[in-house]
LUMMAR-460904 format. One record per atom (N, C-alpha, C): residue in one letter; y, x, z. Coordinates in steps of 0.001 Angstrom, whole numbers, plus 500000, padded with zeros to 6 digits. Layout:
N
AYXZ
...
***
This chain:
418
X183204184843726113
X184292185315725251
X183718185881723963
X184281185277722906
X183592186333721219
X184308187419721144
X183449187870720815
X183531189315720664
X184295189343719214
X184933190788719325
X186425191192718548
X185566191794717058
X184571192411717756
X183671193233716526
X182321192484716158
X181850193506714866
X180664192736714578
X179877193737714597
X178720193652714399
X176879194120714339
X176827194668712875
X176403195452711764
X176467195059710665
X174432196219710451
X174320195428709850
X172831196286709500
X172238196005707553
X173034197288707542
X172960197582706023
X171586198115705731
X170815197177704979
X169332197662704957
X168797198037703493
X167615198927703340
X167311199500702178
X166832198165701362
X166187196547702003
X166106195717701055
X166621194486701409
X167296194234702960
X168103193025703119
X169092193767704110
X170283192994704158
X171412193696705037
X171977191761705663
X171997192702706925
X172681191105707646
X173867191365708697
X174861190361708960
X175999190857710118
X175942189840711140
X176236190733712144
X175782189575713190
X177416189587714100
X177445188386715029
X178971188609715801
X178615187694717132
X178897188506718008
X178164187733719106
X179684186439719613
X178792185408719538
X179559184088720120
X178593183474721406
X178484183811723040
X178328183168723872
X178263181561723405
X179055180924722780
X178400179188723015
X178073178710721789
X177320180020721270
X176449179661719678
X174867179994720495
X173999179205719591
X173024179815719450
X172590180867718566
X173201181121717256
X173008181984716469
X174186183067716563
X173594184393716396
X174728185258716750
X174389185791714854
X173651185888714057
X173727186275712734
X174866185568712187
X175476185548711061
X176350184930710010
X175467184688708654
X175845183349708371
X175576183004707308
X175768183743706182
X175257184647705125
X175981184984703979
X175605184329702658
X174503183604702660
X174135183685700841
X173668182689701271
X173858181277700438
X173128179752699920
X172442179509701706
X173179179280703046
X173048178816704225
X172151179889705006
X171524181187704636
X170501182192704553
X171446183722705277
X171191183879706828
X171795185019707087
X171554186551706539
X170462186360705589
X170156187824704744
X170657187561703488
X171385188859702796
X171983189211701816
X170967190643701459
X170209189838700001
X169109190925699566
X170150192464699412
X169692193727699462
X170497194538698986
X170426195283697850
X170969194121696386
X170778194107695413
X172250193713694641
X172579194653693291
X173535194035692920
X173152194036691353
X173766193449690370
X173340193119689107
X174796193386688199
X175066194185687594
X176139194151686335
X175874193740685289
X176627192489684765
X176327192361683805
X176963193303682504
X176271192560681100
X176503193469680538
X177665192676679181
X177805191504679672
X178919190899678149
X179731190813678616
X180033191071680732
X181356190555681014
X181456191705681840
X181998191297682808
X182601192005684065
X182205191317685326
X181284190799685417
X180432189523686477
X179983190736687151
X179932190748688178
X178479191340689199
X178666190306689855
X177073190087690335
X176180189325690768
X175796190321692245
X175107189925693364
X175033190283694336
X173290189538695157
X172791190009696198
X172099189310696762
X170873188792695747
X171042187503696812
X169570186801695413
X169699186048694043
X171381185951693847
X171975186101692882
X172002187106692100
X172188188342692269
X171689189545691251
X170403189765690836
X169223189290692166
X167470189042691653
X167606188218690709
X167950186760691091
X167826185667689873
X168506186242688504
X169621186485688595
X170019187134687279
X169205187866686619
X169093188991686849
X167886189749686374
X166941189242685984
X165929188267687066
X164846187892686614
X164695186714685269
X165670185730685934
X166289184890684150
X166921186022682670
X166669186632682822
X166895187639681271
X168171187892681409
X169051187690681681
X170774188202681679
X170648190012681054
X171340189763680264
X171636191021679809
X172258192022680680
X171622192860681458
X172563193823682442
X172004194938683156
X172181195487684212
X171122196056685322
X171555195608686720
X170172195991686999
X170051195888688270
X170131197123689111
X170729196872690314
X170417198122691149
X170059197827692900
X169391198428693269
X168163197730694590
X167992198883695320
X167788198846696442
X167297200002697275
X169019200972697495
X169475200532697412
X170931201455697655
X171217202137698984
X170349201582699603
X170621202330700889
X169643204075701113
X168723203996700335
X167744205053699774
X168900206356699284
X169714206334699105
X170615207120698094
X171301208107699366
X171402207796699953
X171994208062701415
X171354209218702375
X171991210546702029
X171313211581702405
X170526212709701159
X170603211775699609
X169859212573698737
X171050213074698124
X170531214180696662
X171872214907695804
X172228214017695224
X171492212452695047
X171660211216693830
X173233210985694210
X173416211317695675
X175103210628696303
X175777210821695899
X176080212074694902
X177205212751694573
X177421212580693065
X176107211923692633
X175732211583691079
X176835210032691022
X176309209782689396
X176546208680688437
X175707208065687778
X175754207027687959
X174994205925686534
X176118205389685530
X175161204816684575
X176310204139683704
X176434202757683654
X176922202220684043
X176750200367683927
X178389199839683171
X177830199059682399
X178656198184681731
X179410199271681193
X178987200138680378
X179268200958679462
X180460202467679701
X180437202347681646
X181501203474682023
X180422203813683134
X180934204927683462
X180277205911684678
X180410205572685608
X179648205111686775
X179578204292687710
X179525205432688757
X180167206177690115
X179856206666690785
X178494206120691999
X177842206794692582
X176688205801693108
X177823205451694623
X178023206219694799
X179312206456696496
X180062205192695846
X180556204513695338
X181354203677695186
X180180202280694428
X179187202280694132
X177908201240694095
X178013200804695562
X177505201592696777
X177658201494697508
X178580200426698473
X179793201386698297
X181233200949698603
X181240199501698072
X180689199180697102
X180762197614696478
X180301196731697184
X179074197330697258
X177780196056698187
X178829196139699861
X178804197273700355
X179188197126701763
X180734195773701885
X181859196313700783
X182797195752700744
X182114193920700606
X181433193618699617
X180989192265699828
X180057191771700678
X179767192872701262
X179038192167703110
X180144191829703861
X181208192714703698
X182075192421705007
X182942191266704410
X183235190922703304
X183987190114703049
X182917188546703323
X181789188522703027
X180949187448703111
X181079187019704515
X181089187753705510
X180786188078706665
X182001187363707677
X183187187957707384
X184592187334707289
X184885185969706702
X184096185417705491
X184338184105705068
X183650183164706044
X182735183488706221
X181639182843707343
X181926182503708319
X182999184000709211
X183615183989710433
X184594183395711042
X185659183252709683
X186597182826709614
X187486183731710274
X187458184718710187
X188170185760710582
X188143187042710095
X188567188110710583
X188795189730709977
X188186190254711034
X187488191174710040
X186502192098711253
X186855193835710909
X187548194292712173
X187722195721711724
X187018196674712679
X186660196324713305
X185599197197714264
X184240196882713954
X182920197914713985
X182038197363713615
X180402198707714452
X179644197908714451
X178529198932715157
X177539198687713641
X177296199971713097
X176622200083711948
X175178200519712397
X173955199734711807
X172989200355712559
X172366201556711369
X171788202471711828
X170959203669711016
X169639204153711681
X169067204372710801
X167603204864710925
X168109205740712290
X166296206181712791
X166222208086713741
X166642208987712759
X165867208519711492
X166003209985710494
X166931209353709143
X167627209737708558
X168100209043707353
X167292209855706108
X167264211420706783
X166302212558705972
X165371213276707380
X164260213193706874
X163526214023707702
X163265215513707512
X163321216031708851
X163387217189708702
X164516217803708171
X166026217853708241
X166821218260707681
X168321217259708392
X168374218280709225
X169422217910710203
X171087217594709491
X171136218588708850
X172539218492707524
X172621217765706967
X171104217057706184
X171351216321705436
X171675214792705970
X170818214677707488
X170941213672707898
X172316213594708760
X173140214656708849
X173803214248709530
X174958213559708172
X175049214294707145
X175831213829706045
X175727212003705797
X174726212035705731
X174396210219705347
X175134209743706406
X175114210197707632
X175920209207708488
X177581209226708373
X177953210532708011
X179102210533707442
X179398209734706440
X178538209514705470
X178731209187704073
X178989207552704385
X178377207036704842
X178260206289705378
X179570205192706124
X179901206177707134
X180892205767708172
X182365205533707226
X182257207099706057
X183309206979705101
X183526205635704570
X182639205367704001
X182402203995702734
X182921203145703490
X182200202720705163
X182406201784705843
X184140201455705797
X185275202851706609
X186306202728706603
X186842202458705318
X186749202890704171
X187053203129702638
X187365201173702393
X186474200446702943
X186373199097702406
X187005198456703967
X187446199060704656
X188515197969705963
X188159198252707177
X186548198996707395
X186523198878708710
X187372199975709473
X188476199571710562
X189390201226710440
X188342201595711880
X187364201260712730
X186761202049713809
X185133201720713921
X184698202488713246
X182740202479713377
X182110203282714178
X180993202934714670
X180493203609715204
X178817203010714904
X177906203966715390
X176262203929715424
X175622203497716255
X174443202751716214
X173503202377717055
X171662203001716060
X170965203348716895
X169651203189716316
X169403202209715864
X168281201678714822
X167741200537714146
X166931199999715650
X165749200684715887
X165313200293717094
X165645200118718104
X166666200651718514
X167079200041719993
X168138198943719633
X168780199067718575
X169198197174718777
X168427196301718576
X167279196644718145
X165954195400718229
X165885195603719484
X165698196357720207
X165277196271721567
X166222195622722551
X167620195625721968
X168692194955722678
X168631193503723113
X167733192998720839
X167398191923720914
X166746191125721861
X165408192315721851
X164066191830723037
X164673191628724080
X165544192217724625
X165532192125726187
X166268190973726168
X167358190155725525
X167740189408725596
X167221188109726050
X165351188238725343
X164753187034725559
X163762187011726795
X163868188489727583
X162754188557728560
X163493188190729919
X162923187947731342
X163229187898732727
X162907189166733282
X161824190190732861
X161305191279734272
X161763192403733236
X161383193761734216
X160976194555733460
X160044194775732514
X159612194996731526
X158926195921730290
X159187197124729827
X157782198071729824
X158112199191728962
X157455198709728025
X158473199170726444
X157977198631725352
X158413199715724516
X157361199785723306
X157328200311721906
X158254199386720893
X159312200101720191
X159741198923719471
X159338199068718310
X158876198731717392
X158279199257715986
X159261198336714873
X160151199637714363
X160750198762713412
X160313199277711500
X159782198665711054
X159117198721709574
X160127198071708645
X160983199228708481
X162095198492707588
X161820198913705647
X162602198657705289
X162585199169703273
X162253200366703338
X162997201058704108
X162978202716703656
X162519203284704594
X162605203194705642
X162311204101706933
X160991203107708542
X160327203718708692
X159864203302709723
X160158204151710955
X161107203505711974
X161720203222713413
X161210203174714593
X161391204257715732
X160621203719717133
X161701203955718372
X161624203389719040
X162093203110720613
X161192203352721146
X160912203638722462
X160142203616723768
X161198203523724737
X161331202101725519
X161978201985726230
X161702201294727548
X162356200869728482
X162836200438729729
X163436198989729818
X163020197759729460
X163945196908729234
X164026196317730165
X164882195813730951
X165160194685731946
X166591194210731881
X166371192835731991
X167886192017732050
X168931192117732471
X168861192813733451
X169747192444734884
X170751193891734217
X170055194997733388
X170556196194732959
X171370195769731664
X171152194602731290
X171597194217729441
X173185194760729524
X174025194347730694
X175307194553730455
X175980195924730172
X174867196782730332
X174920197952730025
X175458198632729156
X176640199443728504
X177151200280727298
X175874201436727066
X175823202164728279
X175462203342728275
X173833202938728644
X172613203068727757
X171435202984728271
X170565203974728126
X171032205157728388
X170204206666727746
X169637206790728809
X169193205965730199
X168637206622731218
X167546205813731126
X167195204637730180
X166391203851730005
X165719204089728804
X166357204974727973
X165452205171726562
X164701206441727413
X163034206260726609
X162519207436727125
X162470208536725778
X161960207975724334
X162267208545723480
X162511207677722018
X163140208324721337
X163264207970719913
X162515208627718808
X161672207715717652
X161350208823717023
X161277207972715413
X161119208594714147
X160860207876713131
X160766208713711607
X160310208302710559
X159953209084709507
X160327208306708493
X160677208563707472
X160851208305705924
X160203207671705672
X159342206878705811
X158470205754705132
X158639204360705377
X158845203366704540
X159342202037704553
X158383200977703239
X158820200160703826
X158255198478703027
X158259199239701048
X159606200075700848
X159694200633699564
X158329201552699251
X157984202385700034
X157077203462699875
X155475202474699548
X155338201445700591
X154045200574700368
X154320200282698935
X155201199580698457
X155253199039697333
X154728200483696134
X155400201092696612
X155843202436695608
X153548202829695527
X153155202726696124
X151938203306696037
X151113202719695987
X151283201044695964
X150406199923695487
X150372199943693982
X151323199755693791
X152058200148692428
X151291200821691416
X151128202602691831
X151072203255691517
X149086202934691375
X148625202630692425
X146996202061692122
X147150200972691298
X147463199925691106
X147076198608690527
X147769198722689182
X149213198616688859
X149815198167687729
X149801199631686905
X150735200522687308
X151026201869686425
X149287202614685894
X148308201921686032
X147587202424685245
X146927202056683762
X147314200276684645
X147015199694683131
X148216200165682029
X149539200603682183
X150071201123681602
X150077202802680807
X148760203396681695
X148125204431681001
X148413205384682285
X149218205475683539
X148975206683684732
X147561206829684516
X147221208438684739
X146019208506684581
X144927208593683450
X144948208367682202
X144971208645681141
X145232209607680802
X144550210280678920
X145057211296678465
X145543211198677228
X146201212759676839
X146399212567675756
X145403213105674091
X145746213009673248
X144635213219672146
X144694214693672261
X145181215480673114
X144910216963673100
X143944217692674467
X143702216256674913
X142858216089676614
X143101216643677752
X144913216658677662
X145897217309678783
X146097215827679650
X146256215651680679
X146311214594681775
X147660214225680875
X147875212676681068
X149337211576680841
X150510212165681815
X151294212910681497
X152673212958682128
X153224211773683489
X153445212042684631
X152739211166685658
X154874210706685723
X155561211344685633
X156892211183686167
X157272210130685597
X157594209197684484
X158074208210684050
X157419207026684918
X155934206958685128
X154974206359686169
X155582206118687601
X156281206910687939
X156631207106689622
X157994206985689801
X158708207056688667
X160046206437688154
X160204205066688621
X159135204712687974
X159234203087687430
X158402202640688388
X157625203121689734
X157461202431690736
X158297202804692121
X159211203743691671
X160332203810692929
X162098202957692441
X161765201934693207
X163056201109693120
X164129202133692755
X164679203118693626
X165884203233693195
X165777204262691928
X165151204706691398
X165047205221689725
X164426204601688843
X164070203337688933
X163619202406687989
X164064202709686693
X165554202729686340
X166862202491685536
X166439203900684853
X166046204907685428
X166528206207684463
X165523206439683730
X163870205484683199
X163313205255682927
X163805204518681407
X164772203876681702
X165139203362680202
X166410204150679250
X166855205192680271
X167674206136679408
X167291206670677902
X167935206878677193
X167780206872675936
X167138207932675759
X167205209529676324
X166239210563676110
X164657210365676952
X164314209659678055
X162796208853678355
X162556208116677426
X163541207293677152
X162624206269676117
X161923207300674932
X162814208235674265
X162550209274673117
X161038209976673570
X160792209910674793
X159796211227675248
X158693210240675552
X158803208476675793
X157802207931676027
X157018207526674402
X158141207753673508
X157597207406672137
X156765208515671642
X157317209651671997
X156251210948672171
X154845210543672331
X155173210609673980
X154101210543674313
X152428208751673725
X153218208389672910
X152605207030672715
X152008207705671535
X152768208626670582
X152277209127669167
X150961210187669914
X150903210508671211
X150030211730671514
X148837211125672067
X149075210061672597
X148526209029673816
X146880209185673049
X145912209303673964
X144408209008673358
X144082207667674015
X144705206702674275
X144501205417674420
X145985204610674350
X146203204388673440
X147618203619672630
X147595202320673379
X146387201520673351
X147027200421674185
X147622200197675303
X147530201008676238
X147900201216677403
X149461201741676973
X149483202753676595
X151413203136676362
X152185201915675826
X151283201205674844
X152236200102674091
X152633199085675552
X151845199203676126
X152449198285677094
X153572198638677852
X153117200268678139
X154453200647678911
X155669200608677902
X155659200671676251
X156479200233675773
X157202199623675884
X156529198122675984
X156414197286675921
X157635196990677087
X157392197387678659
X158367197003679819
X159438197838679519
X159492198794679324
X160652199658678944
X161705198621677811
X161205198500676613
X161638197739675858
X162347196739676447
X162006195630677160
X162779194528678074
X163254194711679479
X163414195706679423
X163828196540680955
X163532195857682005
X161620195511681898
X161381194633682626
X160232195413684406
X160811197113684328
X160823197592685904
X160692196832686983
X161840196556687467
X162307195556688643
X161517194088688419
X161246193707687374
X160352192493687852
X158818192888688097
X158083194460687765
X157042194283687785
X156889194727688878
X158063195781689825
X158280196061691126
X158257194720692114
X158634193857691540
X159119192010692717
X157669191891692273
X156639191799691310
X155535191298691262
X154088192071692484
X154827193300692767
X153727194442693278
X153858193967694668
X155576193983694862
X156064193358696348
X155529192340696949
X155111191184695991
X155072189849696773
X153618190115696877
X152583190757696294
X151378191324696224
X151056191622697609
X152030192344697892
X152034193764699131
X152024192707700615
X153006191763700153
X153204190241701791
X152145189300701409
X152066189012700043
X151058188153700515
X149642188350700934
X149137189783700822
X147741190545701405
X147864189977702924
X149499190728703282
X149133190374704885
X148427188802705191
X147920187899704493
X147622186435704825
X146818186858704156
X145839186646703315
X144969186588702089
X144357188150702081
X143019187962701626
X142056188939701073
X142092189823699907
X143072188662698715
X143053189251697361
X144444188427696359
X144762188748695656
X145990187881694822
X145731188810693577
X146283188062692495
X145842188484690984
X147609188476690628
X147799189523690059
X149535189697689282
X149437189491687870
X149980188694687567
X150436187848686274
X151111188634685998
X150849189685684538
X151515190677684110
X152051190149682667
X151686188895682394
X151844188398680976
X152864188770680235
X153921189082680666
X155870189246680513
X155390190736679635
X154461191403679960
X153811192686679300
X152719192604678147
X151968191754678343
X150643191794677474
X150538190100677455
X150180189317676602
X149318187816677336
X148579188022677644
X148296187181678785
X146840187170679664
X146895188756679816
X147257189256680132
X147241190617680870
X147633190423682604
X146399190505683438
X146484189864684983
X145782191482685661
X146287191522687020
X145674192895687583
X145380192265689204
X144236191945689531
X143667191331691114
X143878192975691634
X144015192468692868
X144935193233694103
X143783193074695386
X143453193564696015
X142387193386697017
X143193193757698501
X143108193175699484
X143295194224701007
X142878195296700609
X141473195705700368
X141171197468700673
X142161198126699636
X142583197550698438
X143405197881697767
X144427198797697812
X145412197796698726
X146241197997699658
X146399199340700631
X145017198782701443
X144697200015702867
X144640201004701770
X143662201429700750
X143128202363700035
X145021203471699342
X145658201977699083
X147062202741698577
X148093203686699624
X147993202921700498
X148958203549701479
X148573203672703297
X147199204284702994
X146138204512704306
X147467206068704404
X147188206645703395
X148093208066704155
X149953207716704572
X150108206851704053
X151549206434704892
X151415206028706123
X150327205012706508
X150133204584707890
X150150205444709014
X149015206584708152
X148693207652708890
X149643208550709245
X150405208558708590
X151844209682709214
X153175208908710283
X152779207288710094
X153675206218710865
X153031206563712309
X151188206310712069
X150410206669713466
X150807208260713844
X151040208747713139
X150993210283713977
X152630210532714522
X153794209863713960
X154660210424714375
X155136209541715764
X153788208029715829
X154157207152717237
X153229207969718299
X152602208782717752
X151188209706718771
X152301210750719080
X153109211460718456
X154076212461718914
X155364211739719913
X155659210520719393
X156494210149720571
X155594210116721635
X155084209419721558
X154962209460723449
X154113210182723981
X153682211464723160
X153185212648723435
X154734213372724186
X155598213394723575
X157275213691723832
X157606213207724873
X157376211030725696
X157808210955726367
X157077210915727902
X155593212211727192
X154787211803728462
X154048210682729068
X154292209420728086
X153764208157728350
X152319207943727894
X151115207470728257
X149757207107727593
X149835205964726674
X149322205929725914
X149459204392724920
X148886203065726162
X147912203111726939
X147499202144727743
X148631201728728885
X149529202570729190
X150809202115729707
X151793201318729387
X151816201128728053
X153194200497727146
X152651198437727599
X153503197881727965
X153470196845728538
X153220195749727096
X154331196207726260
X154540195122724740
X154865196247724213
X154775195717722779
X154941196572721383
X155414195455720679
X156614195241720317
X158123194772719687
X158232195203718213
X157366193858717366
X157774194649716172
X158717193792715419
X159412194574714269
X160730193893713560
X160453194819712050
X160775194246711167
X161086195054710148
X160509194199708868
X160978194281707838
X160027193821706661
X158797193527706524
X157989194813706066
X157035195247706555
X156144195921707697
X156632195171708997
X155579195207709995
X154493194481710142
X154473193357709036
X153383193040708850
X152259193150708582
X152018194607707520
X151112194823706785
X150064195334707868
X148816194264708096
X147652194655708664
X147280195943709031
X147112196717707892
X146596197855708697
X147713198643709372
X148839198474709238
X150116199610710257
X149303198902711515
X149537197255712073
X148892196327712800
X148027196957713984
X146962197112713020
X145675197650713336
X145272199115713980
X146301200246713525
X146571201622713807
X146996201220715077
X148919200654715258
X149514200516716264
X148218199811717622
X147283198924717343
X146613198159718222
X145924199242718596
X145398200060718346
X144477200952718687
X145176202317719459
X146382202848718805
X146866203459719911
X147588202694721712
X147984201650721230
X148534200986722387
X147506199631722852
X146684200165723117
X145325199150723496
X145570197416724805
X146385198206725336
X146685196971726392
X148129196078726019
X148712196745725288
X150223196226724759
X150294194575724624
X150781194148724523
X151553192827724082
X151602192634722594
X151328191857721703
X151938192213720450
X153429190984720327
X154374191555719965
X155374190475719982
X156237190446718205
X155917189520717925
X156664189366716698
X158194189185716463
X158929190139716258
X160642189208716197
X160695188955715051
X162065189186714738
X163061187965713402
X162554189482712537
X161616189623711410
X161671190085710924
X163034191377709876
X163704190173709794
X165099191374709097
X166220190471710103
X166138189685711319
X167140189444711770
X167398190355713359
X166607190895713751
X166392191353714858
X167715192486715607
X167390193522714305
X168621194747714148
X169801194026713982
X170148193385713717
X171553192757713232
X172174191804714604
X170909191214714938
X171457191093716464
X171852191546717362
X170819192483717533
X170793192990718496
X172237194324718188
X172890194859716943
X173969195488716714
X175227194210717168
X175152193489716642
X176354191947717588
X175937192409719019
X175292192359719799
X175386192271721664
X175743193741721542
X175292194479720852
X176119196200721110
X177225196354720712
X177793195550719872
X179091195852719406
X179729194966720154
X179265193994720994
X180097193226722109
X180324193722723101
X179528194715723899
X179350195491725011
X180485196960724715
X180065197630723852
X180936198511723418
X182588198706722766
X182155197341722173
X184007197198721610
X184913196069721688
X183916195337722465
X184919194433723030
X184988192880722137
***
């Protein structure tokens, strides 16, 4: 029997909906050019009233269209930015209703696909949306659930990111497994420690099978954000001084390698303070460049250039970024140690907060049967390499990278709502 509700997994850099159909093989929905991920990206233009969406708002952007971009929206969720404004297409854009946009054209994509109306829905969310800060995290889920109803859904409810991957897993196993689920999503990295067996799948209620949950603020965004910050933002002068031999002002730098403040980097009082700083600069070539991206509000492409940097390491030793769009022949080689060297202390707080789970659930790492990973960036070698070493006998099992959660929210929202 299909199920009445859907799965929906709104993600900090792809969002997908899933709807469980027994005599499908695919329980995801199609949304964008035959492709069940819808990037979570939207693009305003700026001569019309067009928004662009998905990898349609990337392409826009990246072909020159006069407009902005906005990326990482799910990041906003839990900070003071929620309650803020941008300006696009020349009026005040609330960010709570940016939001409200993208979600409203998931569910409508989602529905075209389905051929039907979907008003019940299992939304998946991080362990933490904010760490350390129980209020704040409990707000995002509010904020959240609001938007959801605001655009049609009239009954939502929550699942962890990781345990609907884990819903996924069990789907495909016969015995028992205790497994680690490691989910490495945009914004947040995700854990399960669980109990999986088949015969239990029909299950609503599985809290006697989770042993613990645990997870921290760091995601596929943060790698980028600190590759970034080593390789490209220096040839732009991070790090540098000025002709009075006071260190380069580091905030416009960390702006412009965190996706979701890219944009406030080209506001008209930064731009004023980067021209400042270019008249103060004791090495001018370097600012002219950052000029230079500011000038073509070309952020977000040098962010997609750091990104594909960041996946293609996981295969390869080294890749060179074609920065030309900035300088000609201006190129910056990228190394693995690079990489490890950028975001060794992110790993390290991913390893310590999977050493506190199952310090929490009493379990030894040589016990865990498989280790279940899903997420964007679960690829990146050295997380890999940490996880192998605490869980020495494990399994390593690869799922659907950004399709996993979205499934596995379809079999929970089939079980739960019918």
């Amino acid at each position: 029997m299909m199920s009445n509700a859907c799965g929906v997994d709104f993600g900090t850099s792809n969002s997908t909906v899933g709807w469980y159909r027994p005599a499908t093989d695919s329980t995801l929905l199609l949304l964008e050019n035959g492709k069940p991920t819808l990037p979570s990206a939207v693009f305003f233009h700026a001569e019309d009233s067009e928004i662009s969406y998905g990898r349609a708002a990337v392409q826009d952007y990246l072909e020159g269209y006069d407009g902005r971009l906005m990326r990482a929206l799910k990041s906003l969720l839990g900070t003071p930015l929620m309650d803020g404004q941008t300006e696009v297409q020349g009026r005040a854009l609330p960010f709570r209703l940016l939001l409200a946009r993208f979600i409203a054209e998931l569910k409508r994509r989602a529905e075209a696909a389905a051929g039907r109306t979907f008003d019940h829905a299992v939304f998946g969310r991080p362990v933490f949306f904010v760490d350390d800060d129980p209020k704040a995290d409990a707000l995002a889920q509010e904020t959240l659930a609001g938007i959801a109803r605001e655009v049609g859904f009239r009954h939502v409810e929550f699942q962890f990111e990781p345990m609907a991957a884990a819903l996924d897993y069990e789907s495909q196993i016969d015995g028992e497994e205790l497994v680690l689920i490691v989910d490495i999503g945009g914004g947040t990295s995700d854990f399960t420690l669980i109990r999986l067996n088949p015969r239990r799948a029909h299950r609503s209620d599985r809290r006697e099978d989770i042993l613990a949950n645990g997870g921290v603020h760091i995601g596929g965004t943060d790698f980028d954000k600190y590759l970034n910050l080593r390789s490209v933002m220096p040839l732009l002068g991070l790090g540098s001084r000025l002709s009075t031999g006071k260190d380069m002002p580091s905030t416009p730098y960390f702006n412009l390698a965190s996706w979701h403040t890219i944009n406030q980097v080209y506001a008209r009082k930064s731009v004023s303070m980067l021209n400042e700083l270019y008249r103060e600069s004791a090495e001018k070539e370097k600012l002219a460049r950052l000029l230079e991206l500011v000038k073509h509000r070309a952020g977000h492409w040098a962010a997609f250039q750091v990104e594909e940097a960041k996946i293609a390491l996981a295969g390869t030793e080294q890749v060179t970024l074609d920065l030309g769009r900035i300088e000609a022949g201006l190129a910056c080689p990228v190394t693995r140690e690079d990489l490890d060297a950028a975001i060794g202390h992110l790993v390290a707080r991913i390893e310590a907060t999977i050493g506190a789970l199952l310090q929490h659930a009493g379990v030894a790492g040589p016990s865990i049967d498989t280790v279940f990973f899903t997420g964007g960036s679960s690829a990146v070698p050295l997380l890999r390499e940490r996880v192998a070493a605490l869980l020495p006998a494990a399994r390593e099992v690869q799922g659907d990278m950004f399709g996993s959660i979205g499934t596995g929210l379809a079999l929970d929202a089939a079980r739960r709502l019918g």
